[in-house]
C-alpha positions, 0 to 999 in steps of 0.5 A: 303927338305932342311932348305931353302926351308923347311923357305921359305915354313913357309914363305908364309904360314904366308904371305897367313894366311887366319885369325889373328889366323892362321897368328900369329902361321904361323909367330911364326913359320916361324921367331925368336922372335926378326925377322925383315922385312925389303922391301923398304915400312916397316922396322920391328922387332918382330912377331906383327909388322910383322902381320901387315905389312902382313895384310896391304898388304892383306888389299891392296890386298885382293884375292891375294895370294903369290907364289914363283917365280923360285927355292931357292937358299941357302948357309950357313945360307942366301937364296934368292927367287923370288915371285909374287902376284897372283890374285885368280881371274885371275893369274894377278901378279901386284906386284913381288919381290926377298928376301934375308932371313937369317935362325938362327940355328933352321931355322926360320927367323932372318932377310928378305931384300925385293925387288919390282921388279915390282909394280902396274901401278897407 
């Protein structure tokens, strides 16, 4: 597995954390102290702010879960991948995006831009 695919894993691992302790540790582990988020609904910095930022999408969404979508790409320190979020109930991906991560030299996150690409029809 390389770093970028090795990130990217601990990524949804924090973005699919099922409690508040599990999410915490999954995003400890996944970004750097100082990490940001970055998408055109949140701009954050730090492990709390992002918790939250993951459990307010899970408030909006709850029984879904985050896939990848396609294969991550990588070079130097910076990588990209797809993603949607999946309903458990029936496979239904109302909303589906694209990241550009950057990784620091112990691999966890220092930085994600995100991009919707598709969101729900109100």
């Amino acid at each position: 597995m390389t770093m970028y695919v090795a990130a990217v894993a601990r990524y949804f691992e924090a973005w699919n954390a099922a409690d508040a302790d599990g999410l915490a540790k999954a995003v400890a582990a996944a970004w750097s102290e100082e990490g940001t988020y970055t998408d055109p609904l949140a701009d954050v910095r730090g492990h709390e702010a992002i918790a939250a930022v993951i459990r307010a999408v899970h408030e909006q969404f709850p029984g879904h879960r985050f896939t990848r979508a396609g294969e991550v790409d990588g070079n130097h320190h910076i990588a990209r991948f797809g993603w949607e979020l999946v309903s458990t109930a029936d496979g239904s991906a109302p909303v589906a995006g694209s990241d550009v991560i950057t990784l620091a030299e112990d691999g966890r996150i220092t930085s994600v831009l995100g991009f919707l690409d598709r969101l729900p029809v109100a």
